[in-house]
MDTraj code that builds the backbone (N, CA, C; nanometers):
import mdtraj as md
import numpy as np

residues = "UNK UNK UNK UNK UNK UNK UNK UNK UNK UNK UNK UNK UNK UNK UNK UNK UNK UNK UNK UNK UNK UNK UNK UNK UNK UNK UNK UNK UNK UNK UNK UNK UNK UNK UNK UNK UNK UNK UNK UNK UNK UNK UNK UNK UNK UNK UNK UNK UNK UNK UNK UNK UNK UNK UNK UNK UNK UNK UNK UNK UNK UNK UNK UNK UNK UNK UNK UNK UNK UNK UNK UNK UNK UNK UNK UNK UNK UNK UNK UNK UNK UNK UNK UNK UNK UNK UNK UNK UNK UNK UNK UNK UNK UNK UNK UNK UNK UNK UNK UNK UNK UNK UNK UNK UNK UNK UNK UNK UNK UNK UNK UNK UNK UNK UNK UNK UNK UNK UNK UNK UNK UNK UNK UNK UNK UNK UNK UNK UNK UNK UNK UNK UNK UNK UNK UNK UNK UNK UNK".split()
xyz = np.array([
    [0.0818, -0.1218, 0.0000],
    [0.0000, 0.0000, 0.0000],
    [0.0853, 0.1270, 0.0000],
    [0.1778, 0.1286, 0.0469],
    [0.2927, 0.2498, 0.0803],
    [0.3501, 0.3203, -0.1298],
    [0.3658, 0.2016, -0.1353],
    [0.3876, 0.2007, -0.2910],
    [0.2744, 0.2786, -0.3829],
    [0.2105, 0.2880, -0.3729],
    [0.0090, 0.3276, -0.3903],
    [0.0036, 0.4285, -0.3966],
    [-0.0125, 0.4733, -0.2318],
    [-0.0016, 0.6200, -0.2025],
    [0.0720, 0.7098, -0.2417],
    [0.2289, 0.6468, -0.2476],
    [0.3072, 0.7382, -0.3241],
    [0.3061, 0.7953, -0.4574],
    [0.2253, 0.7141, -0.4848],
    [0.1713, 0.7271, -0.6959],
    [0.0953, 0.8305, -0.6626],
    [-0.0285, 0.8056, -0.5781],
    [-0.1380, 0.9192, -0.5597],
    [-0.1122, 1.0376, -0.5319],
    [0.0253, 1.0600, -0.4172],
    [0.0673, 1.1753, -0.4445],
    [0.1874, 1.2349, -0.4940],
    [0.2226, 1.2144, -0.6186],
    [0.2698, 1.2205, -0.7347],
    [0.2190, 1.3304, -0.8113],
    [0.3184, 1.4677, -0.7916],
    [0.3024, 1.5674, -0.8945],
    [0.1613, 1.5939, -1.0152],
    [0.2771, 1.4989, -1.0978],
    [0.1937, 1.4662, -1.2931],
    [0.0567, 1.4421, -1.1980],
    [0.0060, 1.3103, -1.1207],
    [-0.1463, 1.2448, -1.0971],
    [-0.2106, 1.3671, -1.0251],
    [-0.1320, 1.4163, -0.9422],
    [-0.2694, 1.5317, -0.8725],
    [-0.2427, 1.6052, -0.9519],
    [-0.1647, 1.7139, -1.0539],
    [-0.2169, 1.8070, -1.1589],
    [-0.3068, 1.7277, -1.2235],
    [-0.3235, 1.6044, -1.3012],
    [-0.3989, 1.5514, -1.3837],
    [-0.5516, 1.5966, -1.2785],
    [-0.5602, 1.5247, -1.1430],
    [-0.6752, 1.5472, -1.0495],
    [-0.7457, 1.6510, -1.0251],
    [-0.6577, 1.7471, -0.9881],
    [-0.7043, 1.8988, -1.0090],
    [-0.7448, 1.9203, -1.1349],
    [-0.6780, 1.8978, -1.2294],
    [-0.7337, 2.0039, -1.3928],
    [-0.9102, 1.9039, -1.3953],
    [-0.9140, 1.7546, -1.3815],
    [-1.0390, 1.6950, -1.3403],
    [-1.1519, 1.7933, -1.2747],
    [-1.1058, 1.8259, -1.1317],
    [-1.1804, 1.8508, -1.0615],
    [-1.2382, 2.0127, -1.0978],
    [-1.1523, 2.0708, -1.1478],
    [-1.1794, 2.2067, -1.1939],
    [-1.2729, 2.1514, -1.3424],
    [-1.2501, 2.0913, -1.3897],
    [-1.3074, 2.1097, -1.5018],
    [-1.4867, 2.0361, -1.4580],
    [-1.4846, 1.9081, -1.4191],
    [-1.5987, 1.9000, -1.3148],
    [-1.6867, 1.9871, -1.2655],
    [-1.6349, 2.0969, -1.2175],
    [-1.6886, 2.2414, -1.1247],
    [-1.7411, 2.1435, -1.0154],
    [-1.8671, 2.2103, -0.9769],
    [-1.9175, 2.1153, -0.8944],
    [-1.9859, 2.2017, -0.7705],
    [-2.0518, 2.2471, -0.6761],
    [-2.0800, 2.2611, -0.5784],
    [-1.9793, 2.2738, -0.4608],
    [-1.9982, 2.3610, -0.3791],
    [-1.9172, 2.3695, -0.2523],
    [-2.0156, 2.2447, -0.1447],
    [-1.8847, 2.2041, -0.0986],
    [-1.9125, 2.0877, 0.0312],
    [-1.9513, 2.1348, 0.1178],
    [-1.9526, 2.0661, 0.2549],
    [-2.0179, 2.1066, 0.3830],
    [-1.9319, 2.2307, 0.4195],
    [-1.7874, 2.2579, 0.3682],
    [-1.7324, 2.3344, 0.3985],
    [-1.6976, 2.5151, 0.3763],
    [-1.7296, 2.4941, 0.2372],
    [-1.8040, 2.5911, 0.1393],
    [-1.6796, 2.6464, 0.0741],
    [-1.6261, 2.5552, 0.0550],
    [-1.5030, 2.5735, -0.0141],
    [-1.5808, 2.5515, -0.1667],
    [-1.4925, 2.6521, -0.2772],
    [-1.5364, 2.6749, -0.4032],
    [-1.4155, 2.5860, -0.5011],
    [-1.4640, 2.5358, -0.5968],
    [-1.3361, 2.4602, -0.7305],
    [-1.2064, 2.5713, -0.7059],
    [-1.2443, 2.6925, -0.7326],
    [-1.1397, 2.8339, -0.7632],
    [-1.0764, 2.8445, -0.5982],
    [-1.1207, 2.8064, -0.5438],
    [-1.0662, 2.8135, -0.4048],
    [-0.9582, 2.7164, -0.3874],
    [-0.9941, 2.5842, -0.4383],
    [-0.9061, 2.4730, -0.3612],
    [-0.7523, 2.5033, -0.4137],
    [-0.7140, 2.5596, -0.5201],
    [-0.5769, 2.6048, -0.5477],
    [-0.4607, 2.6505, -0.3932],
    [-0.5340, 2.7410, -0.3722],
    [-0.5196, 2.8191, -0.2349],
    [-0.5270, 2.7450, -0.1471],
    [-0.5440, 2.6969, -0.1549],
    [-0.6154, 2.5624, 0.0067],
    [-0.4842, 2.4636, -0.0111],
    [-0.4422, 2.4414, -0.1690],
    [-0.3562, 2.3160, -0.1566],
    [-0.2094, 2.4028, -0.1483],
    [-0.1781, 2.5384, -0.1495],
    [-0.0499, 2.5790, -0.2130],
    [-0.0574, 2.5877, -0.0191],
    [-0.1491, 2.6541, 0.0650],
    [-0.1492, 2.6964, 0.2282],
    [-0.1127, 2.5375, 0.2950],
    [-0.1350, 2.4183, 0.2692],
    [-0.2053, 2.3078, 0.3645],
    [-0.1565, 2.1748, 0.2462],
    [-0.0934, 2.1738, 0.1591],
    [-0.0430, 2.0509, 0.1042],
    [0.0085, 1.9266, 0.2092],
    [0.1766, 2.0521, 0.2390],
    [0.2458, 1.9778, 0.2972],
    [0.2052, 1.9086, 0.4293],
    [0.1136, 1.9687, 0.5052],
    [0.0317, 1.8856, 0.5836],
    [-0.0706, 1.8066, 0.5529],
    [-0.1492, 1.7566, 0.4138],
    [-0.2460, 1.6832, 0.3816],
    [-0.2010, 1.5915, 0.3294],
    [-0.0790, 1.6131, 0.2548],
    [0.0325, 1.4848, 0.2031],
    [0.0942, 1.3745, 0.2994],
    [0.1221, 1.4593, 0.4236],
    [0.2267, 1.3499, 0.5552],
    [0.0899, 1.2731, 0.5826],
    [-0.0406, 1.3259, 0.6000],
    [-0.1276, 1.2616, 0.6389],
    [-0.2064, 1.1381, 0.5228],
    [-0.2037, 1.1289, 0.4117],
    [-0.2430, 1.0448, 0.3330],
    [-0.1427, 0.9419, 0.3715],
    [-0.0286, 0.9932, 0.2981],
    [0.1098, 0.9056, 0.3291],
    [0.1084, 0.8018, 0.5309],
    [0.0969, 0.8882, 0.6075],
    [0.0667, 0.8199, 0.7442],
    [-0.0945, 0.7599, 0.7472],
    [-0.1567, 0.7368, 0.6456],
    [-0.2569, 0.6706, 0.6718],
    [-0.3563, 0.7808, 0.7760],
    [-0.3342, 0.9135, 0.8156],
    [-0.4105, 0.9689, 0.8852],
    [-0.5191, 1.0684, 0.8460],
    [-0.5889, 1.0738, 0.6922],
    [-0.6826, 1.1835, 0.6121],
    [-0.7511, 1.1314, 0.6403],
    [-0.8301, 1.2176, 0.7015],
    [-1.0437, 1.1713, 0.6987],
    [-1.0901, 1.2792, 0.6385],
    [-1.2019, 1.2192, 0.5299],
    [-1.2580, 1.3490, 0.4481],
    [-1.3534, 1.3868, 0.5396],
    [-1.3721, 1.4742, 0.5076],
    [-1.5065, 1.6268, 0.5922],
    [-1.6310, 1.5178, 0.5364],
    [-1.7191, 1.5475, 0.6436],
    [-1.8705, 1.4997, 0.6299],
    [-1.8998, 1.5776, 0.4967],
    [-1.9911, 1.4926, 0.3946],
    [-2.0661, 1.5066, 0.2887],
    [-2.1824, 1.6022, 0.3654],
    [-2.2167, 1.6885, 0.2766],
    [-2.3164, 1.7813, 0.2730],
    [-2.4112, 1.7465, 0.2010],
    [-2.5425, 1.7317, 0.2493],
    [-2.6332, 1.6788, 0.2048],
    [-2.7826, 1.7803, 0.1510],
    [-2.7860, 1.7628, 0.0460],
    [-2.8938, 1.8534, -0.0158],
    [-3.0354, 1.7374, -0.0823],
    [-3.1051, 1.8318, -0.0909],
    [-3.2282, 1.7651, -0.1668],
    [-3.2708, 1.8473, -0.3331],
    [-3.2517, 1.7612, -0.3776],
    [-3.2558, 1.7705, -0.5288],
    [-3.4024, 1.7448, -0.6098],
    [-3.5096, 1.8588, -0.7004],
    [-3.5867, 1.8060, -0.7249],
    [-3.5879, 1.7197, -0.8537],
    [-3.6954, 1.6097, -0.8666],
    [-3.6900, 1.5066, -0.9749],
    [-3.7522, 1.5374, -1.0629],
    [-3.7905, 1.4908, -1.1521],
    [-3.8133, 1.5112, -1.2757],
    [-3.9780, 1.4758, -1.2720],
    [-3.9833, 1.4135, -1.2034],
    [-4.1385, 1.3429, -1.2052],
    [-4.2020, 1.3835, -1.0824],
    [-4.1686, 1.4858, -1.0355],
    [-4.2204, 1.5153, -0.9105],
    [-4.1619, 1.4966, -0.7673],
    [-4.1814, 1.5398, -0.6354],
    [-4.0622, 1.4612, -0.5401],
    [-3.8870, 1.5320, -0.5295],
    [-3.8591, 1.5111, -0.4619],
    [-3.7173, 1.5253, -0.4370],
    [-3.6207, 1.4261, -0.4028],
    [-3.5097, 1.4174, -0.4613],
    [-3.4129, 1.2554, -0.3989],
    [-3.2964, 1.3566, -0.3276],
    [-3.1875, 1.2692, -0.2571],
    [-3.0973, 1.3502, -0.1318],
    [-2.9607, 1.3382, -0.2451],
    [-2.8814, 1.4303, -0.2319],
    [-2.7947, 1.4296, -0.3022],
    [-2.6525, 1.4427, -0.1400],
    [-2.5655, 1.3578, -0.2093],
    [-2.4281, 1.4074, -0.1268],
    [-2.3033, 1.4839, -0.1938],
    [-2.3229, 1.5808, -0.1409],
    [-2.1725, 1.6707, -0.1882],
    [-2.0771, 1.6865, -0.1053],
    [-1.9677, 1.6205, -0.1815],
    [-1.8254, 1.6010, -0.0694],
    [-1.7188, 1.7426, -0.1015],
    [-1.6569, 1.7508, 0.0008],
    [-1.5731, 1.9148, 0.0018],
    [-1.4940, 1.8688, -0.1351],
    [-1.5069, 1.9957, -0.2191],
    [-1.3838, 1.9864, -0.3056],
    [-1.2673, 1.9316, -0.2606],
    [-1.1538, 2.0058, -0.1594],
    [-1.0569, 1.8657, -0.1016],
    [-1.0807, 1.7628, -0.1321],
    [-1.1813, 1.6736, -0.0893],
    [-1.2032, 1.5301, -0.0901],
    [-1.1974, 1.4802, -0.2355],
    [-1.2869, 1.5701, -0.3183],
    [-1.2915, 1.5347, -0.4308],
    [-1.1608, 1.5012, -0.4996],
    [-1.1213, 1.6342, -0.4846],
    [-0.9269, 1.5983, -0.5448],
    [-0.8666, 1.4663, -0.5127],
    [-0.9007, 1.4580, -0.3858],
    [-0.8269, 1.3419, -0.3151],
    [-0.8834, 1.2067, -0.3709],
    [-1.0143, 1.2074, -0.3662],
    [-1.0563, 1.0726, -0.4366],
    [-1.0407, 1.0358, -0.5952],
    [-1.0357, 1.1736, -0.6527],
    [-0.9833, 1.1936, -0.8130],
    [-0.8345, 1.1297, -0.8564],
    [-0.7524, 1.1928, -0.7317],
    [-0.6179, 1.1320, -0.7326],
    [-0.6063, 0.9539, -0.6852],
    [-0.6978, 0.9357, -0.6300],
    [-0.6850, 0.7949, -0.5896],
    [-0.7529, 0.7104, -0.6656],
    [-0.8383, 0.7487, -0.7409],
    [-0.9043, 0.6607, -0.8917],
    [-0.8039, 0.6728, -1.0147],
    [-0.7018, 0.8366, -1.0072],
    [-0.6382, 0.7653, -1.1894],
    [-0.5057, 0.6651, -1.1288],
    [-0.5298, 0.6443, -0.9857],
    [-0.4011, 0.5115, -1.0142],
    [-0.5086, 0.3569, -0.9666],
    [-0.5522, 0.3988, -0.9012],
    [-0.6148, 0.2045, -0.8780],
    [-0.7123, 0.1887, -0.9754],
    [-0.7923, 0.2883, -1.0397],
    [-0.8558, 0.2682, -1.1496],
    [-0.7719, 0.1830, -1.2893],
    [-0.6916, 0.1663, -1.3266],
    [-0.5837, 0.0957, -1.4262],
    [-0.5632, -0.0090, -1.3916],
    [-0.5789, -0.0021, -1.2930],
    [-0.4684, -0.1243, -1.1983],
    [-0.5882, -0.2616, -1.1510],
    [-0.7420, -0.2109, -1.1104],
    [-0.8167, -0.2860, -1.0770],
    [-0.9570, -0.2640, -1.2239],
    [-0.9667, -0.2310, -1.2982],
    [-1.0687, -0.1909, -1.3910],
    [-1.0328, -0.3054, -1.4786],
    [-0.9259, -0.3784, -1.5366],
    [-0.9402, -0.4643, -1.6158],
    [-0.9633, -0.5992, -1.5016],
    [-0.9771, -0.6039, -1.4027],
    [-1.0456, -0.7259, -1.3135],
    [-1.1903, -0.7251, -1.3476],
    [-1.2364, -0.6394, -1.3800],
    [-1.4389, -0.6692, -1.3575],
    [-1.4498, -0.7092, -1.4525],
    [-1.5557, -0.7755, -1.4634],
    [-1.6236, -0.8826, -1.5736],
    [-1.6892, -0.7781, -1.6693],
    [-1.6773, -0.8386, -1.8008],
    [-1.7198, -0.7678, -1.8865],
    [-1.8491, -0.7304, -1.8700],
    [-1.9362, -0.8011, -1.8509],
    [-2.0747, -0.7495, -1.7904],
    [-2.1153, -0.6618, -1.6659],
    [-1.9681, -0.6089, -1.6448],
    [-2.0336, -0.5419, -1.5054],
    [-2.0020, -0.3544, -1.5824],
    [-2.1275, -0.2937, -1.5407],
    [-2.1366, -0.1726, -1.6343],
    [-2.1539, -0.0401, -1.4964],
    [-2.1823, -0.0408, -1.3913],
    [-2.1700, 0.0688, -1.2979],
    [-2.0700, 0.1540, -1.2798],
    [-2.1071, 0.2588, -1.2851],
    [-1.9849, 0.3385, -1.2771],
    [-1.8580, 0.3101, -1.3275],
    [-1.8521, 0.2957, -1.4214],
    [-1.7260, 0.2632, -1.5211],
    [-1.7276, 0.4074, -1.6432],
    [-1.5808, 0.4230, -1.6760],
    [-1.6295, 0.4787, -1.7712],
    [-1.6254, 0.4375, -1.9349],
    [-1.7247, 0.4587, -2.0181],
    [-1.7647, 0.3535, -2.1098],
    [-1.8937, 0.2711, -2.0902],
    [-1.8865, 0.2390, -1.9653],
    [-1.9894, 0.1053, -1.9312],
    [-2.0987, 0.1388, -1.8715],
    [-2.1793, 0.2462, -1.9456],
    [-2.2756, 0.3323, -1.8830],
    [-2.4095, 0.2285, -1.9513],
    [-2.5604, 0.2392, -1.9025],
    [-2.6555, 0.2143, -1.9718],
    [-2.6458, 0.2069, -2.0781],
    [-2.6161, 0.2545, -2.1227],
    [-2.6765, 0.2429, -2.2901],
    [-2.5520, 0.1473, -2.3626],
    [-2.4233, 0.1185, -2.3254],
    [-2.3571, -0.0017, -2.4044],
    [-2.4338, -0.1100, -2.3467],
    [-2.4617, -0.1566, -2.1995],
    [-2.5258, -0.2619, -2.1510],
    [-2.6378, -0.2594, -2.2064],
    [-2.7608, -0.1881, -2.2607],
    [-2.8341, -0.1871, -2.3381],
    [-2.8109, -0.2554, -2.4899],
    [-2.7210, -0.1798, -2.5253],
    [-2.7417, -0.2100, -2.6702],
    [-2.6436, -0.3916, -2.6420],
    [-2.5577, -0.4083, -2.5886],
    [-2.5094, -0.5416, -2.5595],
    [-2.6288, -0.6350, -2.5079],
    [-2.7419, -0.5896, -2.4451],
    [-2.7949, -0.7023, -2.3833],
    [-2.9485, -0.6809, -2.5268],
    [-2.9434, -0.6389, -2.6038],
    [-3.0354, -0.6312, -2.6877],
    [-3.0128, -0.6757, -2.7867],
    [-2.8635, -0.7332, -2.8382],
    [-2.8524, -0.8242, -2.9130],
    [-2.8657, -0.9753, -2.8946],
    [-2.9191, -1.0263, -2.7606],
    [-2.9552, -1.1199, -2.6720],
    [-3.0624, -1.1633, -2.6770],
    [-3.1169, -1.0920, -2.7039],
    [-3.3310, -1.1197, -2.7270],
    [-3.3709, -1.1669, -2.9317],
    [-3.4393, -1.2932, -2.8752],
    [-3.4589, -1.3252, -2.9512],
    [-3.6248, -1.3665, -2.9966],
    [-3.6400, -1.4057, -3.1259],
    [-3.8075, -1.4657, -3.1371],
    [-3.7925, -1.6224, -3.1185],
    [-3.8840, -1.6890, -3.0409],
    [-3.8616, -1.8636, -3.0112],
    [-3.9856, -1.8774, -3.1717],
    [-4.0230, -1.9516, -3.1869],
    [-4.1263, -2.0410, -3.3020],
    [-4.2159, -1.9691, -3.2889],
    [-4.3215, -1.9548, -3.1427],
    [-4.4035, -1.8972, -3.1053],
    [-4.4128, -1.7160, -3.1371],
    [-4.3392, -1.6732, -3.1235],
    [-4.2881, -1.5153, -3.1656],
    [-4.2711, -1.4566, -3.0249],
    [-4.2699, -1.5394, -2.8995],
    [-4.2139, -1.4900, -2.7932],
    [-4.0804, -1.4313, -2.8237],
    [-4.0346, -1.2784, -2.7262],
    [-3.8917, -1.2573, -2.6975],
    [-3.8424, -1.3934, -2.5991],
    [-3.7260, -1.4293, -2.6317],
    [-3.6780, -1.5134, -2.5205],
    [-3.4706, -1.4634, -2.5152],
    [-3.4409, -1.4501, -2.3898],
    [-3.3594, -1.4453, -2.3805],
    [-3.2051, -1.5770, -2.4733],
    [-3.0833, -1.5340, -2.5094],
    [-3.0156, -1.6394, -2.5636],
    [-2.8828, -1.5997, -2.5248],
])
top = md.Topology()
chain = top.add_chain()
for i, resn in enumerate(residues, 1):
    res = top.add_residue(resn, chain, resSeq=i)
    for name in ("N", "CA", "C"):
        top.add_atom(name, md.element.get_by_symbol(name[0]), res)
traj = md.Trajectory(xyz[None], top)
Protein backbone atom coordinates (compact mmCIF):
# COMPACT_ATOMS: atom_id res chain seq x y z
CA UNK A 1 0.00 0.00 0.00
CA UNK A 2 2.93 2.50 0.80
CA UNK A 3 3.88 2.01 -2.91
CA UNK A 4 0.09 3.28 -3.90
CA UNK A 5 -0.02 6.20 -2.03
CA UNK A 6 3.07 7.38 -3.24
CA UNK A 7 1.71 7.27 -6.96
CA UNK A 8 -1.38 9.19 -5.60
CA UNK A 9 0.67 11.75 -4.44
CA UNK A 10 2.70 12.20 -7.35
CA UNK A 11 3.02 15.67 -8.95
CA UNK A 12 1.94 14.66 -12.93
CA UNK A 13 -1.46 12.45 -10.97
CA UNK A 14 -2.69 15.32 -8.73
CA UNK A 15 -2.17 18.07 -11.59
CA UNK A 16 -3.99 15.51 -13.84
CA UNK A 17 -6.75 15.47 -10.50
CA UNK A 18 -7.04 18.99 -10.09
CA UNK A 19 -7.34 20.04 -13.93
CA UNK A 20 -10.39 16.95 -13.40
CA UNK A 21 -11.80 18.51 -10.62
CA UNK A 22 -11.79 22.07 -11.94
CA UNK A 23 -13.07 21.10 -15.02
CA UNK A 24 -15.99 19.00 -13.15
CA UNK A 25 -16.89 22.41 -11.25
CA UNK A 26 -19.18 21.15 -8.94
CA UNK A 27 -20.80 22.61 -5.78
CA UNK A 28 -19.17 23.69 -2.52
CA UNK A 29 -19.13 20.88 0.31
CA UNK A 30 -20.18 21.07 3.83
CA UNK A 31 -17.32 23.34 3.99
CA UNK A 32 -18.04 25.91 1.39
CA UNK A 33 -15.03 25.74 -0.14
CA UNK A 34 -15.36 26.75 -4.03
CA UNK A 35 -13.36 24.60 -7.30
CA UNK A 36 -11.40 28.34 -7.63
CA UNK A 37 -10.66 28.14 -4.05
CA UNK A 38 -9.06 24.73 -3.61
CA UNK A 39 -5.77 26.05 -5.48
CA UNK A 40 -5.20 28.19 -2.35
CA UNK A 41 -6.15 25.62 0.07
CA UNK A 42 -3.56 23.16 -1.57
CA UNK A 43 -0.50 25.79 -2.13
CA UNK A 44 -1.49 26.96 2.28
CA UNK A 45 -2.05 23.08 3.64
CA UNK A 46 -0.43 20.51 1.04
CA UNK A 47 2.46 19.78 2.97
CA UNK A 48 0.32 18.86 5.84
CA UNK A 49 -2.46 16.83 3.82
CA UNK A 50 0.32 14.85 2.03
CA UNK A 51 2.27 13.50 5.55
CA UNK A 52 -1.28 12.62 6.39
CA UNK A 53 -2.43 10.45 3.33
CA UNK A 54 1.10 9.06 3.29
CA UNK A 55 0.67 8.20 7.44
CA UNK A 56 -2.57 6.71 6.72
CA UNK A 57 -4.11 9.69 8.85
CA UNK A 58 -6.83 11.84 6.12
CA UNK A 59 -10.44 11.71 6.99
CA UNK A 60 -12.58 13.49 4.48
CA UNK A 61 -15.07 16.27 5.92
CA UNK A 62 -18.71 15.00 6.30
CA UNK A 63 -20.66 15.07 2.89
CA UNK A 64 -23.16 17.81 2.73
CA UNK A 65 -26.33 16.79 2.05
CA UNK A 66 -28.94 18.53 -0.16
CA UNK A 67 -32.28 17.65 -1.67
CA UNK A 68 -32.56 17.71 -5.29
CA UNK A 69 -35.87 18.06 -7.25
CA UNK A 70 -36.90 15.07 -9.75
CA UNK A 71 -38.13 15.11 -12.76
CA UNK A 72 -41.38 13.43 -12.05
CA UNK A 73 -42.20 15.15 -9.10
CA UNK A 74 -40.62 14.61 -5.40
CA UNK A 75 -37.17 15.25 -4.37
CA UNK A 76 -34.13 12.55 -3.99
CA UNK A 77 -30.97 13.50 -1.32
CA UNK A 78 -27.95 14.30 -3.02
CA UNK A 79 -24.28 14.07 -1.27
CA UNK A 80 -21.73 16.71 -1.88
CA UNK A 81 -18.25 16.01 -0.69
CA UNK A 82 -15.73 19.15 0.02
CA UNK A 83 -13.84 19.86 -3.06
CA UNK A 84 -10.57 18.66 -1.02
CA UNK A 85 -12.03 15.30 -0.90
CA UNK A 86 -12.91 15.35 -4.31
CA UNK A 87 -9.27 15.98 -5.45
CA UNK A 88 -8.27 13.42 -3.15
CA UNK A 89 -10.56 10.73 -4.37
CA UNK A 90 -9.83 11.94 -8.13
CA UNK A 91 -6.18 11.32 -7.33
CA UNK A 92 -6.85 7.95 -5.90
CA UNK A 93 -9.04 6.61 -8.92
CA UNK A 94 -6.38 7.65 -11.89
CA UNK A 95 -4.01 5.12 -10.14
CA UNK A 96 -6.15 2.04 -8.78
CA UNK A 97 -8.56 2.68 -11.50
CA UNK A 98 -5.84 0.96 -14.26
CA UNK A 99 -4.68 -1.24 -11.98
CA UNK A 100 -8.17 -2.86 -10.77
CA UNK A 101 -10.69 -1.91 -13.91
CA UNK A 102 -9.40 -4.64 -16.16
CA UNK A 103 -10.46 -7.26 -13.13
CA UNK A 104 -14.39 -6.69 -13.58
CA UNK A 105 -16.24 -8.83 -15.74
CA UNK A 106 -17.20 -7.68 -18.86
CA UNK A 107 -20.75 -7.49 -17.90
CA UNK A 108 -20.34 -5.42 -15.05
CA UNK A 109 -21.37 -1.73 -16.34
CA UNK A 110 -21.70 0.69 -12.98
CA UNK A 111 -19.85 3.38 -12.77
CA UNK A 112 -17.26 2.63 -15.21
CA UNK A 113 -16.29 4.79 -17.71
CA UNK A 114 -17.65 3.53 -21.10
CA UNK A 115 -19.89 1.05 -19.31
CA UNK A 116 -22.76 3.32 -18.83
CA UNK A 117 -26.55 2.14 -19.72
CA UNK A 118 -26.77 2.43 -22.90
CA UNK A 119 -23.57 -0.02 -24.04
CA UNK A 120 -25.26 -2.62 -21.51
CA UNK A 121 -28.34 -1.87 -23.38
CA UNK A 122 -27.42 -2.10 -26.70
CA UNK A 123 -25.09 -5.42 -25.59
CA UNK A 124 -27.95 -7.02 -23.83
CA UNK A 125 -30.35 -6.31 -26.88
CA UNK A 126 -28.52 -8.24 -29.13
CA UNK A 127 -29.55 -11.20 -26.72
CA UNK A 128 -33.31 -11.20 -27.27
CA UNK A 129 -34.59 -13.25 -29.51
CA UNK A 130 -38.07 -14.66 -31.37
CA UNK A 131 -38.62 -18.64 -30.11
CA UNK A 132 -41.26 -20.41 -33.02
CA UNK A 133 -44.04 -18.97 -31.05
CA UNK A 134 -42.88 -15.15 -31.66
CA UNK A 135 -42.14 -14.90 -27.93
CA UNK A 136 -38.92 -12.57 -26.98
CA UNK A 137 -36.78 -15.13 -25.21
CA UNK A 138 -33.59 -14.45 -23.80
CA UNK A 139 -30.16 -16.39 -25.64
Amino acid sequence: MPELMEQIVERENLIRAWKRVRANKGSPGIDGMTVEELTGCLREQWPRIREELLKGEYGPQPVKEVEIPKAGGGTRRLGIPAVLDRFIQQAILQVLDPIYDPTFSEHSYGFRPGAGHIRRWRRQSGTLRKDTNGSLIWI
